[in-house]
VEXDREN-2710 file (C-alpha; in Angstrom, 1 decimal):
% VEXDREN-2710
k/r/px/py/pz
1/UNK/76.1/46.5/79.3
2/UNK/75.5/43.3/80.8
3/UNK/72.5/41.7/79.5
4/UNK/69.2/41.3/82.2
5/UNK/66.4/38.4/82.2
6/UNK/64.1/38.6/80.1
7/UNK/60.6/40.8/81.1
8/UNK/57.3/39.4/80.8
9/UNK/56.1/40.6/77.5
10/UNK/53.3/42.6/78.6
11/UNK/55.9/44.9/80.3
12/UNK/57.8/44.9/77.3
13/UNK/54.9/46.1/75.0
14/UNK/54.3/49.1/77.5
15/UNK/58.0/49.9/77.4
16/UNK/58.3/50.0/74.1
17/UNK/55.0/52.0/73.5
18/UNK/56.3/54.7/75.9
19/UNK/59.4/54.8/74.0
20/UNK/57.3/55.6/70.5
21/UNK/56.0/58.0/72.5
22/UNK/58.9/60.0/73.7
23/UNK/60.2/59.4/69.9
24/UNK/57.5/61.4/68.8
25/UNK/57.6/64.2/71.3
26/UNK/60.9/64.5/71.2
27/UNK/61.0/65.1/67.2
28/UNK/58.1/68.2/67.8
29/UNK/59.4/70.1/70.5
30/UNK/62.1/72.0/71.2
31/UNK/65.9/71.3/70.9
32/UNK/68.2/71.6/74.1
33/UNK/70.0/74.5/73.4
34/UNK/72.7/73.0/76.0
35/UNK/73.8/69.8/73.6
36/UNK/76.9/69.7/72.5
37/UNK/76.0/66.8/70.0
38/UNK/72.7/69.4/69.0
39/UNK/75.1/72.1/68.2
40/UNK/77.9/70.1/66.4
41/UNK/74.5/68.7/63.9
42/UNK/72.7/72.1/63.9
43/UNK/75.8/73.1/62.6
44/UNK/75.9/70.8/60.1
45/UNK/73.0/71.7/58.8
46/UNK/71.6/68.5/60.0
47/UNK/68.0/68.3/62.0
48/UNK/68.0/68.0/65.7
49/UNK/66.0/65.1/65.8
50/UNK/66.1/62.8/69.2
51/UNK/68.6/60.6/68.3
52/UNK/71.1/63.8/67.9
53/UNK/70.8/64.5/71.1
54/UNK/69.7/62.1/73.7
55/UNK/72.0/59.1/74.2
56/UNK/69.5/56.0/75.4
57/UNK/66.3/55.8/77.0
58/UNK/66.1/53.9/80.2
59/UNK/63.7/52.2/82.1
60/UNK/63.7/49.4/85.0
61/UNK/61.2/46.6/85.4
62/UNK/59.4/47.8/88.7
63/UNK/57.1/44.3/89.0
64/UNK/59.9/42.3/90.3
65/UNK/63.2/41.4/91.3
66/UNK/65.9/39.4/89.2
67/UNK/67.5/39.1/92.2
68/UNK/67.6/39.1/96.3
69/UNK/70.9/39.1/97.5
70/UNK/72.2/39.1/101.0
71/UNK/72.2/42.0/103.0
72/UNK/75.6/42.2/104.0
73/UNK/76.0/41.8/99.7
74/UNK/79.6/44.7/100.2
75/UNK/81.4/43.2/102.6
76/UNK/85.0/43.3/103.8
77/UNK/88.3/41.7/104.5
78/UNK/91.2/42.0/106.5
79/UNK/94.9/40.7/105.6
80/UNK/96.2/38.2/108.6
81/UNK/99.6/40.2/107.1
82/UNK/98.3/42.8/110.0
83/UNK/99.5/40.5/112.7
84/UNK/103.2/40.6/111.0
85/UNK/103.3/44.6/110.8
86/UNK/101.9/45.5/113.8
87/UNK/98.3/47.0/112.6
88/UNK/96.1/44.7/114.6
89/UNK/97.4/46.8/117.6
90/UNK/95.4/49.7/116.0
91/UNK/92.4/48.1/115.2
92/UNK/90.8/49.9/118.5
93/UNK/91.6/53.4/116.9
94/UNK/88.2/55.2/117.1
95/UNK/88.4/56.8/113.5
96/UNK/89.0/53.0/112.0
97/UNK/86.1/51.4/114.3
98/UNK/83.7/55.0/112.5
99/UNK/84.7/54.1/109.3
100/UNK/84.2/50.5/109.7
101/UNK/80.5/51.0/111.1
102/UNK/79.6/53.2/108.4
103/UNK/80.0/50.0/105.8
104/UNK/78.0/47.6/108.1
105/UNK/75.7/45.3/108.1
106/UNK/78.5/43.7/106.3
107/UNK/80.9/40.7/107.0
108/UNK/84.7/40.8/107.8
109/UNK/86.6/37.8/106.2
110/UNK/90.0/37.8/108.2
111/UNK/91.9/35.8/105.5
112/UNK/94.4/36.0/102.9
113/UNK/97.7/34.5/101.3
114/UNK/99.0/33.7/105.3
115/UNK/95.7/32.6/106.3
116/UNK/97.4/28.8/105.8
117/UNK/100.8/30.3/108.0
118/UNK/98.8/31.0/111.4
119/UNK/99.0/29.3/114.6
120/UNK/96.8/29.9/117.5
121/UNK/98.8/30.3/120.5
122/UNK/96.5/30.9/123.8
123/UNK/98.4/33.5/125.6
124/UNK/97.4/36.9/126.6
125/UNK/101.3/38.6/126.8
126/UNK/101.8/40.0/123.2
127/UNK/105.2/41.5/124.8
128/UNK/106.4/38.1/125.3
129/UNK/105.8/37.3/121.3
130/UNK/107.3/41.2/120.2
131/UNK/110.7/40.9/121.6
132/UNK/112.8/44.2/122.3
133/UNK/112.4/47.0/120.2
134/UNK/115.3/48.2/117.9
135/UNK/115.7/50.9/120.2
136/UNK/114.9/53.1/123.5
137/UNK/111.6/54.5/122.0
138/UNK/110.3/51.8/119.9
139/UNK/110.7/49.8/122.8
140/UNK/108.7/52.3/125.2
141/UNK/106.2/52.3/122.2
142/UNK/106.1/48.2/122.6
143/UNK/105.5/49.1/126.3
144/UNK/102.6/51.4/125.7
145/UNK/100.5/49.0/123.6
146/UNK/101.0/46.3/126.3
147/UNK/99.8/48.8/129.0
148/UNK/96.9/50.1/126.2
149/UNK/96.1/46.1/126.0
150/UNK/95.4/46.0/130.1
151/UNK/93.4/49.3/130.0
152/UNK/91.0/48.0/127.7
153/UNK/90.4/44.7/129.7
154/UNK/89.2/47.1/132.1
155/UNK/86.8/48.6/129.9
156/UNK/83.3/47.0/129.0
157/UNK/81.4/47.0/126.2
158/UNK/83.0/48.6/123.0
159/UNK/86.8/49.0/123.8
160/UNK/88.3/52.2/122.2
161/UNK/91.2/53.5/122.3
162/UNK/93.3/56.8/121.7
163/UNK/96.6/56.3/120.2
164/UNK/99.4/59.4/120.0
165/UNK/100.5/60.9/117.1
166/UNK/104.0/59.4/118.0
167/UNK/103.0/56.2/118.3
168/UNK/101.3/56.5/115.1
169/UNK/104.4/57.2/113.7
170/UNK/106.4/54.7/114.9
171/UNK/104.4/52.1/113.9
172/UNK/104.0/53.7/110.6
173/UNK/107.8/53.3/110.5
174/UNK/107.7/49.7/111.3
175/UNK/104.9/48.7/108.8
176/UNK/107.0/50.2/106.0
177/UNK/110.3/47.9/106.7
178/UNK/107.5/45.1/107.2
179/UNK/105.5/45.5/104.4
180/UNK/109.1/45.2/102.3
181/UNK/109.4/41.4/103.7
182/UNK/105.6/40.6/103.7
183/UNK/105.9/41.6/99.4
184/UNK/109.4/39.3/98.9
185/UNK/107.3/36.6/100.7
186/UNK/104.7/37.2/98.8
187/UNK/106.8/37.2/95.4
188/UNK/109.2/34.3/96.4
189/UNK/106.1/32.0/97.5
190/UNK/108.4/31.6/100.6
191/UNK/106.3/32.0/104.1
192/UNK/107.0/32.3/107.5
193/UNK/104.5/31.4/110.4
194/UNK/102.5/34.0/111.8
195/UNK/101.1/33.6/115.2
196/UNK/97.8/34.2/116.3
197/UNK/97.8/35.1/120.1
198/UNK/94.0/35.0/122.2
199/UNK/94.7/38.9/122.8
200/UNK/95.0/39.4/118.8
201/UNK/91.5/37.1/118.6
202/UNK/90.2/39.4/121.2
203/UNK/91.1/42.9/119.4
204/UNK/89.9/41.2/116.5
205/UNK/86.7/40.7/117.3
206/UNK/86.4/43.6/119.6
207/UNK/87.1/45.9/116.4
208/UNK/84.5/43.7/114.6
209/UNK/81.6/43.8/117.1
210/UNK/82.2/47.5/117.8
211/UNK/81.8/48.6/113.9
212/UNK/78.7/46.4/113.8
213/UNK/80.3/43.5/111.5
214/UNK/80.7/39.6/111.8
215/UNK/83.7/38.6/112.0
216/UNK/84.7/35.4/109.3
217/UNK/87.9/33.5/110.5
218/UNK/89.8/31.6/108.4
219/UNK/91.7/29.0/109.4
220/UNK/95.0/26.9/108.5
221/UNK/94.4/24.1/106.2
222/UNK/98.4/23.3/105.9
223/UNK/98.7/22.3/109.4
224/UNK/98.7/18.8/108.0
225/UNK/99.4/15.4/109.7
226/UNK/102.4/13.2/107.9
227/UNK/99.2/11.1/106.4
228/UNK/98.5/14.6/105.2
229/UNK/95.1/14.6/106.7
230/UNK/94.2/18.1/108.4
231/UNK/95.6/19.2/112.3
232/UNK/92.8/20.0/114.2
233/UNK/94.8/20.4/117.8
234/UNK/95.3/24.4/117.3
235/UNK/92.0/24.9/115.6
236/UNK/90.2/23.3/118.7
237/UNK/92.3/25.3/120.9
238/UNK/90.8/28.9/119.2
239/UNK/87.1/27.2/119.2
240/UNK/87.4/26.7/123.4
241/UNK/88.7/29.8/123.3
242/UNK/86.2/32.3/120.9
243/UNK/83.3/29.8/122.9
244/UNK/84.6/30.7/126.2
245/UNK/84.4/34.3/125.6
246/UNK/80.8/33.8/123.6
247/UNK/82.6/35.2/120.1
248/UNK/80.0/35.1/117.5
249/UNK/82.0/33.9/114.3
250/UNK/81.8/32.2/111.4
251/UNK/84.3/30.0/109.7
252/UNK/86.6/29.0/106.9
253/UNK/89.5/26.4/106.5
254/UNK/92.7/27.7/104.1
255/UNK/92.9/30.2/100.9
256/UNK/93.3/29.1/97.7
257/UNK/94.0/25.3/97.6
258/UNK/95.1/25.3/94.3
259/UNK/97.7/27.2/94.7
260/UNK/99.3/25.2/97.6
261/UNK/101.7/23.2/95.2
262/UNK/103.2/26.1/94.4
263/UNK/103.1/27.8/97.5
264/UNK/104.5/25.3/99.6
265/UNK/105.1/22.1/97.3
266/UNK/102.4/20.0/98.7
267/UNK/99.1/19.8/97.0
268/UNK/95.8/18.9/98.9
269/UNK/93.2/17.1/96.3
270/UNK/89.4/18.1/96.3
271/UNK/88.9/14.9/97.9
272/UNK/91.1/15.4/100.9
273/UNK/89.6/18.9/100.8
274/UNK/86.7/17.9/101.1
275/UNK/87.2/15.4/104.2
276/UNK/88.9/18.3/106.2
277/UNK/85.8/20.5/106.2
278/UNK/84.0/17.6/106.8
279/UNK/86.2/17.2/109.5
280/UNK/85.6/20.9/110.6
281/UNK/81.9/20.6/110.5
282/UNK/82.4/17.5/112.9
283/UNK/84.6/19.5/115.3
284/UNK/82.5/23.3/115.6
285/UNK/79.6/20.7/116.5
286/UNK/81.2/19.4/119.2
287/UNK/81.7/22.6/120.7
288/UNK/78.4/23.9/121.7
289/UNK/78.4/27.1/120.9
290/UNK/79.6/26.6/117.3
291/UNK/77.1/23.8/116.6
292/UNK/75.3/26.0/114.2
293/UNK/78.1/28.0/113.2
294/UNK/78.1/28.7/109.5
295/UNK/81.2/28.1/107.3
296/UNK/82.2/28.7/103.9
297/UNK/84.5/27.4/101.6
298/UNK/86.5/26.2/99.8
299/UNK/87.8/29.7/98.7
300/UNK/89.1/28.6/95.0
301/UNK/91.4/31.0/93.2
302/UNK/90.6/32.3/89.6
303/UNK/88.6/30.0/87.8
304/UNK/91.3/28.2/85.7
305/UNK/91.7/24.6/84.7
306/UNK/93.2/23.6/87.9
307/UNK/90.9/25.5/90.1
308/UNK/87.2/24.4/88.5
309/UNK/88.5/21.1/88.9
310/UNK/89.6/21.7/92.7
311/UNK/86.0/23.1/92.9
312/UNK/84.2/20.6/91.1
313/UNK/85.6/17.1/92.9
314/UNK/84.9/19.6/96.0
315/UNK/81.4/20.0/95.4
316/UNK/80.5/16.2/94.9
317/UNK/81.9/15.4/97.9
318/UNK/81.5/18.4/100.8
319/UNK/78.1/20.6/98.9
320/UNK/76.3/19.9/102.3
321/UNK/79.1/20.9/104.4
322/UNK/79.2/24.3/103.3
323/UNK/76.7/27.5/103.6
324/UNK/78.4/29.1/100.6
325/UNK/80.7/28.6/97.7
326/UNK/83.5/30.7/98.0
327/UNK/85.9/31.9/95.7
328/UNK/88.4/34.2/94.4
329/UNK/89.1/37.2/91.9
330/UNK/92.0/39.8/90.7
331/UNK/92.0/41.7/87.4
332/UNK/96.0/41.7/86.7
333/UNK/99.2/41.8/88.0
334/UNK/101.3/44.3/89.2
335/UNK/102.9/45.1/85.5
336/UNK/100.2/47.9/85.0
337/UNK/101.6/51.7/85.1
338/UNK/98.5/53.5/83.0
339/UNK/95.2/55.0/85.1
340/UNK/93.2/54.1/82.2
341/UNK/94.1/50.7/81.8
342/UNK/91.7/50.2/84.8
343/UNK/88.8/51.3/82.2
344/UNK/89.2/48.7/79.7
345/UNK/86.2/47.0/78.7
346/UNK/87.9/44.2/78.0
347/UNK/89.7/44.1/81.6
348/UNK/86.1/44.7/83.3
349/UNK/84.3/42.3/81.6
350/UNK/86.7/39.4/82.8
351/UNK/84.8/39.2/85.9
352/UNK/81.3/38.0/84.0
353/UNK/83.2/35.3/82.4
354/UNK/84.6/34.0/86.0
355/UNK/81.2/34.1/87.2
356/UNK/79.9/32.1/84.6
357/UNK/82.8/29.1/85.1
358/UNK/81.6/29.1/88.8
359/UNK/78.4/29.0/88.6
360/UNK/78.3/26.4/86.3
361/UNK/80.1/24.2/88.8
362/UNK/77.5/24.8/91.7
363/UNK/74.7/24.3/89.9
364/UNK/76.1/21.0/88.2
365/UNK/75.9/19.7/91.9
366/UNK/73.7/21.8/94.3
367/UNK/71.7/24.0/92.1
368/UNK/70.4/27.2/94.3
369/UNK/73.7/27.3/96.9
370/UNK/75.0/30.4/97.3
371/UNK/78.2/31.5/96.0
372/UNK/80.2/34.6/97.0
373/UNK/83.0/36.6/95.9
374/UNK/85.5/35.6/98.5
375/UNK/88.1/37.9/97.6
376/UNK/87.8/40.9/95.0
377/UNK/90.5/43.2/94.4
378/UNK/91.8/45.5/90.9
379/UNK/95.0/43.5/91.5
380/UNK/96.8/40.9/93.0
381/UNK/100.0/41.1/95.3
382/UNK/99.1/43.5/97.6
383/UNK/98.2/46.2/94.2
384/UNK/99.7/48.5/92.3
385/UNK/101.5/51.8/94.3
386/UNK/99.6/55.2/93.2
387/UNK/97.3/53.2/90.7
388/UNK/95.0/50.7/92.5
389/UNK/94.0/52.6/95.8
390/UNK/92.9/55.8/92.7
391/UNK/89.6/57.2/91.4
392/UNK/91.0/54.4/88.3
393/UNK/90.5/51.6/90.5
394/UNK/86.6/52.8/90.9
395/UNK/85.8/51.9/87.9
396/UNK/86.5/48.2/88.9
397/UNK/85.3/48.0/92.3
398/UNK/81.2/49.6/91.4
399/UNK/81.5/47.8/88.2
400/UNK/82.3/44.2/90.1
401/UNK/79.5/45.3/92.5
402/UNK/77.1/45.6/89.6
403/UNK/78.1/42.5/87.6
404/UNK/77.6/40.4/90.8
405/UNK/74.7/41.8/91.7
406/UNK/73.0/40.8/87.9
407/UNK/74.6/37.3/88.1
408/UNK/73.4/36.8/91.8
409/UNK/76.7/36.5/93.8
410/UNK/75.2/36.6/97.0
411/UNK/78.3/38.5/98.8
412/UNK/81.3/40.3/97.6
413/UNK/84.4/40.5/100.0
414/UNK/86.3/43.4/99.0
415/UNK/90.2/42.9/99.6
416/UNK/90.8/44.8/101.7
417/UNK/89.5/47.5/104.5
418/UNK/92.8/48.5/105.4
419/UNK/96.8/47.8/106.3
420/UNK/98.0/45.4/103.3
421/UNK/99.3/46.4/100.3
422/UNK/98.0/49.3/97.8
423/UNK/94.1/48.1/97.3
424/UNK/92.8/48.9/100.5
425/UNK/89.9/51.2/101.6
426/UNK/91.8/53.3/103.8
427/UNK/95.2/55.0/104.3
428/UNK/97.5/54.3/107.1
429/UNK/96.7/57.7/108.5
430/UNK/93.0/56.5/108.6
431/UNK/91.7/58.3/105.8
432/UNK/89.1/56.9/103.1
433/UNK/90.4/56.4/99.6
434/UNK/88.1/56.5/96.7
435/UNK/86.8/53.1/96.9
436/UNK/85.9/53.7/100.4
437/UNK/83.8/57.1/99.6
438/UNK/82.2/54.8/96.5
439/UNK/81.3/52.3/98.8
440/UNK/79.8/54.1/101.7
441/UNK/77.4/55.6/99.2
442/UNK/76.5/52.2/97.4
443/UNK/75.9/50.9/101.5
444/UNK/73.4/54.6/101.9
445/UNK/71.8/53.9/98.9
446/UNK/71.7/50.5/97.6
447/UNK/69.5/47.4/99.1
448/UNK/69.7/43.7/97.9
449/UNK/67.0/43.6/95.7
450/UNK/68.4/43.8/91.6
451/UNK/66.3/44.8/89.2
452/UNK/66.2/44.8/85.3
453/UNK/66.9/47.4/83.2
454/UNK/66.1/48.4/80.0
455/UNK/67.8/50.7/77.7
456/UNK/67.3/51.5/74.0
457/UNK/69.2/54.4/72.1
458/UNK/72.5/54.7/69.7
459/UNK/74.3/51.5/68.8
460/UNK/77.5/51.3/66.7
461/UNK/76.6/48.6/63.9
462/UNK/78.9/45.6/64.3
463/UNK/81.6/44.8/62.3
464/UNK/83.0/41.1/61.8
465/UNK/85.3/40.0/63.7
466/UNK/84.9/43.1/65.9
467/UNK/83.4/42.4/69.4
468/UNK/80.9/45.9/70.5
469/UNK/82.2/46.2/74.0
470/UNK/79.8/49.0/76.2
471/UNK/81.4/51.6/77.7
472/UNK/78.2/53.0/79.5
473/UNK/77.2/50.7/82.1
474/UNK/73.9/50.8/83.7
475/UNK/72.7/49.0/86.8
476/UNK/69.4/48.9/89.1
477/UNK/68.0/48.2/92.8
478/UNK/65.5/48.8/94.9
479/UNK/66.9/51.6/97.3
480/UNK/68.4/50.4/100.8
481/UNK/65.7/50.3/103.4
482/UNK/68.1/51.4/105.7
483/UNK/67.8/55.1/104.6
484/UNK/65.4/56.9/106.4
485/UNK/65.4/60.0/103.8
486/UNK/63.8/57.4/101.1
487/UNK/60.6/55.4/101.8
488/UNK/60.1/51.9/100.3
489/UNK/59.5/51.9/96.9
490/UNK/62.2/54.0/95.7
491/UNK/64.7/53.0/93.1
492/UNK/68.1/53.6/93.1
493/UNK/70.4/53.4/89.8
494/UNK/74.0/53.8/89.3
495/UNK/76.0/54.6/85.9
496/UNK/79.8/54.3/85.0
497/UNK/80.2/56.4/81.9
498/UNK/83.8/54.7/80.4
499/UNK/83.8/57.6/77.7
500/UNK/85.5/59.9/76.9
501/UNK/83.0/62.6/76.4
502/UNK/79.4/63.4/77.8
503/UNK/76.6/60.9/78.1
504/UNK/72.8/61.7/78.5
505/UNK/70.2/59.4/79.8
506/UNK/66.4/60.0/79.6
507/UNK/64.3/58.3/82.0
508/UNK/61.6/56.5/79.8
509/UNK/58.3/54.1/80.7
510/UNK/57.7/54.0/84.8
511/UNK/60.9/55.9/85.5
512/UNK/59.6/59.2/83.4
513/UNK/58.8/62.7/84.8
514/UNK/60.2/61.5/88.4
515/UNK/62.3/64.3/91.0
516/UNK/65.7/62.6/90.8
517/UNK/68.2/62.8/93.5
518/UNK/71.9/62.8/91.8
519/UNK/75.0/61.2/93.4
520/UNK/77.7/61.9/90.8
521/UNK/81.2/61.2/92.1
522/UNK/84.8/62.8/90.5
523/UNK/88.2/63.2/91.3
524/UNK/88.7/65.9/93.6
525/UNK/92.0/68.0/92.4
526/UNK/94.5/68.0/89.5
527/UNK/94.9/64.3/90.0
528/UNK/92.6/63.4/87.2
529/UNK/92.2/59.2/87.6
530/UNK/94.7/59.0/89.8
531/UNK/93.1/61.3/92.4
532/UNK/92.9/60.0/95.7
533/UNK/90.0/62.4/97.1
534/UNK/86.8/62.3/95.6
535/UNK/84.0/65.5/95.5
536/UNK/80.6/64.4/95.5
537/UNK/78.6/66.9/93.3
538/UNK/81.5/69.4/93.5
539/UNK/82.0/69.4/97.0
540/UNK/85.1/67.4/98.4
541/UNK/84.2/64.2/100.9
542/UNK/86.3/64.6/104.1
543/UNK/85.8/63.3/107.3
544/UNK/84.6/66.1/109.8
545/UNK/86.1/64.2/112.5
546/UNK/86.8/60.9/114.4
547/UNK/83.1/60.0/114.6
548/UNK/81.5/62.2/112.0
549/UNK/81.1/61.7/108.2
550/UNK/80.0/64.5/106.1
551/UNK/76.6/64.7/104.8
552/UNK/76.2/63.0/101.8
553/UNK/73.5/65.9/99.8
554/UNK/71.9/65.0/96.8
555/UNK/71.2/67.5/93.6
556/UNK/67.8/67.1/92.6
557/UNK/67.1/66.9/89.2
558/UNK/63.8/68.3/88.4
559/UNK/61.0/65.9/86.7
560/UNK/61.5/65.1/83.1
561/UNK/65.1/66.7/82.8
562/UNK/67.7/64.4/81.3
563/UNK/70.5/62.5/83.0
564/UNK/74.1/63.9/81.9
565/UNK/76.8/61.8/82.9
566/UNK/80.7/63.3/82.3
567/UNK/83.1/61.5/80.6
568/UNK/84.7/58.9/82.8
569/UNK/82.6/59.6/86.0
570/UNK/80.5/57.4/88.2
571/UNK/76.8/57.9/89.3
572/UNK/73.7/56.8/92.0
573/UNK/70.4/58.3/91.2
574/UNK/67.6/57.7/92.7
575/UNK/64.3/58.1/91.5
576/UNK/62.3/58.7/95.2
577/UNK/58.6/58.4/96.1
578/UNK/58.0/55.9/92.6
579/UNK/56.2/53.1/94.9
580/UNK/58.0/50.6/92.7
581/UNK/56.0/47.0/93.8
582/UNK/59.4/45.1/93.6
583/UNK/60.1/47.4/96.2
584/UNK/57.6/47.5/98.7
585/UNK/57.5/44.2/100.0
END
């Protein structure tokens, strides 16, 4: 479990007085007839003491936050690869724009791999960019998006749009044979140019504004000069542009400059880096609109050698230039074939040791800037078919949220809402995948502010040379304030119980003899970890409709009755109408 600041000691003492307490009370009264651990020791011959059959005791430091972290904190990014394959086209799709909506206030990155590939061209004729379909009906499907394009210029406001089944089908069709070329790109390091028209800017951001997001544009940092200083001619083209039409956005230049000697043979030094966002600083002040436009950067890869020393000549030279550090994380490669390798400790832990490289960096040069998580996914190169886009990949994505959240990454940019590759949040028939159920309830029930736990209970004794890796993972906030069925002051927690069998919890100190309300999310179906519905509390999550999510009902666990978390399940619990002070304010 990852390890929390220290608590004043005052808060300590009564912690640890209410757990002598509940030691003692425990050892007098009754045993749980229900235990399963009780029954294998009773059987034994063993007494039922407290440690037979209550895992840990947990409290949370209710006096203050460790941490405040922004409120779009789960966030979300789209591929540019959906220019290539035809999805942007889609973007108005009602059902997309719901689901989209239901994960704001959040950000939208539109970046990737071809971020560094696209080329603003203003013209408002996609047909003229398309070319002729392959045949008769995928050209009168070309012809229908063109005439869908004019329809919603007539609209105002949030632009919608109903798409038929058949055209759904053909595009379908048409991603698959692209999505096979946008992967050997992707493996060969071999790119092509994708172009960025004004009427993909404006679906863009009309899918952006309409699901309540802010829309995050990365731009090409390889348009270079033969000095190899950076091309501003087409990125001042899209800033006349998004400022005539009063498009609230926010800005990056390139993905993963560290990898561009690989990618394309020419490298870009942290100096030079650092001069181009300069550059771009220079250039959204002189157009008036984007004079206090915020931008981010420089979007490092994995913290390795050549990377933290990309980031650190950046940071000497460009800290002021930027409104956040961003950077970037994947667990492995596309090798994996096992569900449970997803649930190593070994694997999920990676992600506190990147954090700590980072971190290091910024604070060596601008102590107190933010830093994000510019790009998380389970894997890299678009994920891993019938693995990554699982219940499996869970375990990563509200374990990430939770690590972050303790080391005080300010945002995590989750990669991505939908179209590319196998980690996405929803389908290509528009329906939610696990991580998209998971993170609509951390949006309904989790706010910004992080606080510390405590926990106490079994420990294995270490052995040397053996590292104790903890498979029950605990983490704390105050409850979002954006949830009108809990008032201020409530706490929310969420577990990830890696085991393989049953794990109880006993809420200790502040946290005992409160009316729980339990979240607890499974695989729906024979699936197991590879399930790709999930149940919440036994009953399968499904969209009701277009516009309607179902309810999201609690259990509620009466006062004083012990938390039992199933092997290899994920929990929120919130402990309502506790008037925590960290929470109030």
């Amino acid at each position: 479990m990852p390890k929390c600041s220290p608590c004043a000691s005052p808060w300590s003492s009564l912690w640890l007085t209410s757990f002598v307490i509940l030691v003692v009370q425990s050892v007098i009264s009754s045993p749980y007839s229900s235990s399963s651990t009780y029954q294998s020791n009773a059987a034994g011959g063993k007494r039922p003491g407290f440690l037979g059959r209550t895992l840990v005791l947990l409290d949370v430091n209710t006096r203050s936050p460790i941490r405040i972290l922004n409120d779009n904190f789960l966030s979300l990014q789209l591929d540019p690869a959906i220019i290539r394959d035809g999805w942007l086209d889609f973007l108005s799709s009602r059902r997309l724009v719901t689901l989209a909506r239901g994960l704001s206030p959040a950000f939208l990155r539109f970046g990737g791999k071809r971020t560094d590939f696209l080329q603003f061209n203003n013209q408002k004729n996609l047909a003229k960019f398309r070319g002729p379909g392959p045949d008769y009906y995928l050209k009168n499907y070309e012809d229908d998006i063109v005439r869908s394009d004019i329809a919603l210029d007539k609209q105002k406001g949030c632009k919608l749009a109903h798409h038929p089944d058949i055209m759904l089908e053909l595009q379908r069709e048409k991603a698959a044979t692209t999505q096979l070329v946008l992967l050997k790109e992707q493996l060969s390091n071999i790119y092509s140019n994708i172009t960025i028209t004004a009427r993909s800017l404006d679906k863009l951001y009309n899918f952006a504004d309409c699901a309540g997001l802010h829309l995050i544009l990365g731009l090409n940092a390889l348009h270079r000069n033969p000095d190899n200083s950076w091309n501003t001619s087409s990125t001042l083209s899209l800033l006349k542009y998004g400022a005539g039409k009063k498009y609230n956005i926010s800005w990056e230049l390139g993905n993963e400059p560290n990898a561009y000697r690989s990618m394309v043979g020419r490298a870009v030094n942290s100096t030079q880096l650092a001069h181009d966002h300069a550059k771009l600083r220079t250039l959204l002040q002189s157009v008036r609109y984007y004079n206090r436009a915020h931008l981010y950067g420089p979007n490092a890869g994995r913290p390795r050698k050549n990377a933290v020393l990309l980031l650190d000549g950046f940071m000497k030279n460009a800290s002021s230039i930027i409104d956040a550090v961003t950077w970037q994380h994947y667990y492995m490669d596309g090798r994996v074939k096992k569900a449970e390798d997803f649930l190593k400790t070994r694997l999920l832990d990676t992600l506190t040791e990147q954090i700590a490289k980072v971190t290091k960096v910024v604070k060596t040069h601008t102590p107190g800037k933010k830093v994000w998580l510019g790009g998380l996914g389970p894997a890299w190169a678009g994920g891993i078919n019938n693995l990554s886009e699982t219940y499996a990949a869970s375990f990563l994505w509200m374990n990430s949220l939770g690590v972050a959240a303790v080391q005080g990454i300010d945002v995590v940019l989750r990669h991505s809402f939908f179209d590319y590759g196998y980690t996405h949040l929803v389908d290509q028939n528009f329906n939610p995948l696990p991580d998209y159920w998971f993170s609509l309830v951390f949006k309904r029930l989790v706010g910004p502010r992080v606080l510390a736990v405590q926990v106490a209970g079994l420990q294995r004794k270490p052995q040397p040379g053996r590292v104790i890796r903890d498979k029950l993972r605990i983490y704390a906030h105050c409850t979002s304030y954006y949830n009108p069925n809990y008032m201020r002051g409530s706490i929310t927690i969420y577990i990830i119980n890696l085991h393989r069998s049953r794990k109880k919890i006993k809420l200790a100190g502040t946290l005992r003899n409160r009316t729980v309300h339990q979240y607890l999310l499974q695989p729906h179906g024979e699936g197991g970890l590879r399930a790709r519905h999930v149940q919440l509390n036994g009953e399968k999550l499904l969209m009701g409709n277009d516009e309607t999510f179902p309810e999201l009902k609690p259990k509620i666990l009466r006062a004083g009755r012990t938390i039992a978390m199933p092997p290899m399940t994920i929990g929120f619990y919130v402990i309502k109408n506790i008037n925590a002070y960290a929470c109030r304010r």
